[in-house]
N, C-alpha and C positions, 0 to 999 in steps of 0.2 A: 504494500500500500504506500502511496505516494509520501501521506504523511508523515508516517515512521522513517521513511530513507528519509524525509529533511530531518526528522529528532536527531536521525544517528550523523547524519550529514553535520550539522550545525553542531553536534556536541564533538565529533570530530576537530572541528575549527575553533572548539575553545567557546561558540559563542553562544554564553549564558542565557542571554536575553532574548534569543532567539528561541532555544533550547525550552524558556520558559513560557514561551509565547503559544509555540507548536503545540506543549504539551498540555496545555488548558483546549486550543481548541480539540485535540484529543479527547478528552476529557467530555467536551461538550457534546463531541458528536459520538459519547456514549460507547466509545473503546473500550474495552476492560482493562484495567489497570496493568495489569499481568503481561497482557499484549506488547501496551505501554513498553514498561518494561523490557520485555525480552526482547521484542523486536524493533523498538526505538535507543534505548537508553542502553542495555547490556548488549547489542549489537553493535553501535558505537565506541563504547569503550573497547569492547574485544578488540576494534580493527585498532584504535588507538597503543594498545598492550601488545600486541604483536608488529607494530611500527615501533615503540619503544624497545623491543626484544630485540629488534634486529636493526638499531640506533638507528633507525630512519625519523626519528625525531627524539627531543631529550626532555630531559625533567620541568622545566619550565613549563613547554607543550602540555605533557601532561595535566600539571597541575592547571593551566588552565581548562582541559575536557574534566579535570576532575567537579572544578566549581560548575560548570556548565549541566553536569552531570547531576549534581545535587540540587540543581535550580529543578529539575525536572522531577526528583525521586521526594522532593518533599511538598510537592504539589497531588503525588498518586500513594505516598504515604497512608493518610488516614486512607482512601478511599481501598488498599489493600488491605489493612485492618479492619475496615467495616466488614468488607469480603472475606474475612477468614482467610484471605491466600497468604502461604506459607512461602516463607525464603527459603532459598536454596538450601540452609544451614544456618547456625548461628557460630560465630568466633570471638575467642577471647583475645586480644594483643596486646602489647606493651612492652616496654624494655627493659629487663630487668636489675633489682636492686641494685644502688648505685650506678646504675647507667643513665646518665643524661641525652645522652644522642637519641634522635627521634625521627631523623628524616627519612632513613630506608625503611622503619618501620610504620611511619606516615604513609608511604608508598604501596607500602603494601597495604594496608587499610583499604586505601583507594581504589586498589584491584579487585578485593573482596569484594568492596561495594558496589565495584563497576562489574561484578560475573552474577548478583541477584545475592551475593550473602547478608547478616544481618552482623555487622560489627562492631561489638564493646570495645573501646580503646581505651583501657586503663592510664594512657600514660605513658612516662619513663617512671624509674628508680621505684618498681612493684617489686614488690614484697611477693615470697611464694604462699602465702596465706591468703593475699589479695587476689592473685592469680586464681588458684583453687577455688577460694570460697565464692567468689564471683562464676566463675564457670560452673560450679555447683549449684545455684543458685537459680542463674539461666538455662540451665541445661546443655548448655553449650556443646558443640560436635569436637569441636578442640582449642588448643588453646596455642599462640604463635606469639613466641619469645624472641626479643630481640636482642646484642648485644657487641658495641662495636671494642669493645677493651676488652683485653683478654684477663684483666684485674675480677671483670663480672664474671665473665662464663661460668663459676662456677657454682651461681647463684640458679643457674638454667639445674641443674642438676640436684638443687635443693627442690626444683619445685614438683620434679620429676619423682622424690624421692614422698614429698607428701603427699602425691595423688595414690602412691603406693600405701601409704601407711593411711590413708582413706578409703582404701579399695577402690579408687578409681582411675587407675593406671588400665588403659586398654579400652576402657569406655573413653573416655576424654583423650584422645589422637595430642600429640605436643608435636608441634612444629619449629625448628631454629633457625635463625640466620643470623646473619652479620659479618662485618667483614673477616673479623679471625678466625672465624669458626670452619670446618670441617665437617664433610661426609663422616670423616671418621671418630672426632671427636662427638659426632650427636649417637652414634651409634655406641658411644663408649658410656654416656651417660643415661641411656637408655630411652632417646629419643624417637618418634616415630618415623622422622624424618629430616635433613635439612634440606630447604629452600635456598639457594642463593640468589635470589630476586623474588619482585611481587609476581609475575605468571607464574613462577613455578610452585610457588605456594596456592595456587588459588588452584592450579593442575592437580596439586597435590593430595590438598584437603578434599579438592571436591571427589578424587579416585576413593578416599579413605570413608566419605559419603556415599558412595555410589557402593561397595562393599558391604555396609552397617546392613 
C-alpha cells in the first residue's frame, strides 16, 4: 500500500514530521495499528539497520530514522494496547554497574524498537538486582547487558549468577556486548549469547523467541 512505503520511505530519511503526518492519516483511514507497524514503521527501520550493517550510512543517520521512528510508534501506541496486540517480545537493557557509556547500548535499544520489541532501558551503572528484578517483574524474554570497560564485565557475570540463584537462568535468555567483550568471554560466564552490534542482537533475541 502506497501509504506504508511513504511511512517507511520518510522514516528512512530521518523525517519525523512527515513520519508523523503519514501515520495519523493511517490511523484515520482505519489501518490497524499492527499493519502500521510492520509494514510502515518496522519495514523502515529494517532497511535502515541493514544500511547501517553494511556502513552505507552511520550513527547520526540512524538516530535520526530512530526519532522519526518514535514520532510514529507513539501515535499507534495506545491504539495497540486498546487492541490487545502483542510485541514481538519484551527486553531488559542497560549497562552494567559502574558502566557509564551508553551509546552502543542506546543503539541497540533502537533496533529493538525499530524490529516490533517492547524495550525497558534501565540505564547505565545497573545493578544485577535491578536487572533481574525488573525482568522478573515484566516478564521479560531476556535481558541485554552492556559494557565498554573491561573494569565492569564482571558485573555481567554477577547478574548471570543471580538469575541462577533465582531459578531463572534459561527462562530469561542474557544477551552481551561491548566493545571488550568476546564470543568467548560470554560463553565463559554463562551467557546466552554475545551481540556485537544492535542487528545482531535483535537476530538474536528474536531466534531465542522464535525457539520458546
Amino acid at each position: 500500500m502506497e501509504l506504508l512505503q511513504n511511512i517507511s520511505e520518510s522514516l528512512q530519511k530521518g523525517d519525523h514530521l512527515a513520519v508523523a503526518e503519514l501515520t495519523n492519516e493511517a490511523i484515520k483511514q482505519d489501518l490497524s495499528p499492527k499493519v502500521i507497524l510492520d509494514d510502515g514503521l518496522i519495514a523502515g527501520m529494517t532497511v535502515v539497520g541493514d544500511l547501517f550493517k553494511r556502513h552505507k550510512i552511520f550513527l547520526p543517520h540512524v538516530l535520526l530514522a530512530a526519532k522519526a521512528m518514535y514520532a510514529g510508534l507513539d501515535l499507534i501506541k495506545p491504539l495497540m494496547i486498546k487492541s490487545g496486540i502483542k510485541t514481538v517480545g519484551k527486553v531488559v537493557i542497560g549497562s552494567v554497574k559502574g558502566d557509564l557509556h551508553d551509546i552502543g547500548k542506546n543503539l541497540v535499544g533502537i533496533m529493538l524498537k525499530g524490529a516490533g520489541f517492547d524495550v525497558i532501558d534501565l540505564g547505565n551503572d545497573v545493578s544485577p538486582e535491578n536487572f533481574v528484578e525488573t525482568a522478573r517483574r515484566e516478564k521479560a524474554n531476556a535481558i541485554g547487558m552492556s559494557a565498554l570497560l573491561t573494569t565492569t564485565m564482571p558485573g555481567m557475570k554477577d547478574v548471570v549468577d543471580l538469575l541462577k540463584k533465582e531459578g531463572l537462568y534459561g527462562i530469561i535468555k542474557v544477551v552481551v556486548g561491548g566493545a571488550a567483550l568476546t564470543e568467548e568471554f560470554a560463553r565463559e560466564i554463562g551467557a546466552d549469547a554475545y551481540a556485537y552490534d544492535g542487528i545482531k542482537a535483535v537476530e538474536t533475541i528474536k531466534s531465542f523467541i522464535g525457539d520458546a
